[in-house]
C-alpha positions as a printed NumPy array, in Angstrom:
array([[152.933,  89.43 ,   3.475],
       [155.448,  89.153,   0.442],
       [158.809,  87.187,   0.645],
       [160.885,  87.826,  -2.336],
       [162.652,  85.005,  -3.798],
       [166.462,  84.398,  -4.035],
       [168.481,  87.449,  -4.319],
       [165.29 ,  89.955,  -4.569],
       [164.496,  92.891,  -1.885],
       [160.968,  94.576,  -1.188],
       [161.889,  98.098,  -0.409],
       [159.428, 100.839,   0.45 ],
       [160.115, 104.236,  -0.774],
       [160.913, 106.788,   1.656],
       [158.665, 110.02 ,   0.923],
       [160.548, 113.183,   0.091],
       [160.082, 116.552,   1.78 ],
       [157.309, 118.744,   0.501],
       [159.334, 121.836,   1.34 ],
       [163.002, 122.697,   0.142],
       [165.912, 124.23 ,   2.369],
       [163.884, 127.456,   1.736],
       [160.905, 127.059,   2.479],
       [159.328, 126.731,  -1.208],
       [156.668, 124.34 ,  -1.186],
       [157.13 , 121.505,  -4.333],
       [153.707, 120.547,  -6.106],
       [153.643, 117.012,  -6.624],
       [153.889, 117.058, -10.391],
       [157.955, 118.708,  -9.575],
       [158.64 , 115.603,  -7.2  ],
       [160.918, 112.994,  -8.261],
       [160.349, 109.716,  -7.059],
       [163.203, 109.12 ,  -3.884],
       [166.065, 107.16 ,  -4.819],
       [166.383, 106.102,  -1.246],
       [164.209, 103.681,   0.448],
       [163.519, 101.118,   3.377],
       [164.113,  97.45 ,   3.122],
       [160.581,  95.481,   3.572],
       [161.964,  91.799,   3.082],
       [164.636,  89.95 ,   1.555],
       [165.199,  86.874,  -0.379],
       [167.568,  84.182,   0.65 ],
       [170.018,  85.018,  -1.663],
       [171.934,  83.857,  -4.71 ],
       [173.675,  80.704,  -5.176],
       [177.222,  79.929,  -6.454],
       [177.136,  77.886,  -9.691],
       [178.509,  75.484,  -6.771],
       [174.596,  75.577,  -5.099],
       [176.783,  77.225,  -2.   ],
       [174.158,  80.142,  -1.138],
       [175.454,  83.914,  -0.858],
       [173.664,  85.678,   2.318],
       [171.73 ,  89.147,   1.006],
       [174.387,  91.901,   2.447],
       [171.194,  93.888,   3.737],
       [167.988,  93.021,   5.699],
       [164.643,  94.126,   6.872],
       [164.444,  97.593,   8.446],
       [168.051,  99.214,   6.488],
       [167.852, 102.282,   4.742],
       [169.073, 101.594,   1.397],
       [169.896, 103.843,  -1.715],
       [169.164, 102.729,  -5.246],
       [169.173, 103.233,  -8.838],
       [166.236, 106.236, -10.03 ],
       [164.718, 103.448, -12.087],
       [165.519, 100.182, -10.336],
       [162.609,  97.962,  -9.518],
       [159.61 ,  96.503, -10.293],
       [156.087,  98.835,  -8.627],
       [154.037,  96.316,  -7.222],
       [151.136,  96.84 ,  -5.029],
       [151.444,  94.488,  -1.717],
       [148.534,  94.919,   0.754],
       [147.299,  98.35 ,  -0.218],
       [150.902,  99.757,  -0.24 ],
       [153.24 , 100.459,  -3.22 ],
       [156.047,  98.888,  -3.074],
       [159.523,  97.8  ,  -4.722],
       [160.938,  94.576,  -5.956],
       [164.341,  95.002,  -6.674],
       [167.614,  92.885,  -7.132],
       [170.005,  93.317,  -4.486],
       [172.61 ,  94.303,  -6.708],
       [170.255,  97.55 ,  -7.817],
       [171.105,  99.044,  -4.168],
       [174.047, 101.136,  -3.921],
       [174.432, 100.907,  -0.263],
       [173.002, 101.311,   3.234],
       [172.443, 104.406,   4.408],
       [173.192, 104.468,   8.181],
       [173.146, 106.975,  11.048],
       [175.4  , 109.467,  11.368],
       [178.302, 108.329,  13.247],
       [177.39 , 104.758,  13.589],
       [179.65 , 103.822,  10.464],
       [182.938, 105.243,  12.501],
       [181.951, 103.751,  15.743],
       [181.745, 100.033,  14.072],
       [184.827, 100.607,  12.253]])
């Protein structure tokens, strides 16, 4: 087990789809690396110059987008991960319709 510190995220890469819309198959030297990924753990957070700490807007088990080269690859357990600062995620990626029926 691996808890970031402060206002770091562990975030497992989703895998892409070995097929496009077409039915080509891609070889894995076409892939690009996902730019979309699964939160593993979370830091704290970040503090105010004040010491008043800043909650981390997402937590384990959110589907996050991020930066094509955010992150740091570490290897946690057998399985390749990322450590990333929160503020290298764009957003949360959430189910369709479940963003209209909280609003």
């Amino acid at each position: 087990m691996f808890l970031p510190l402060h206002d770091r995220v562990l975030v497992r890469r989703v895998q892409s789809d070995e097929k496009t819309k077409g039915g080509l198959i891609i070889p894995d030297s076409a892939k690009e690396k996902p730019a979309e990924g699964e939160v593993v753990s979370v830091g704290e957070g970040a503090r105010k110059d004040s010491g008043e700490l800043i909650a981390p807007a997402v937590k384990a088990g959110d589907r996050v987008l991020f930066g094509k080269w955010s992150g740091t690859e570490v290897t946690v357990d057998g399985e390749e991960l990322l450590i990333m600062k929160e503020s290298d995620i764009m957003g949360i990626i959430t189910p369709h319709g479940a963003a209209q029926k909280a609003a």
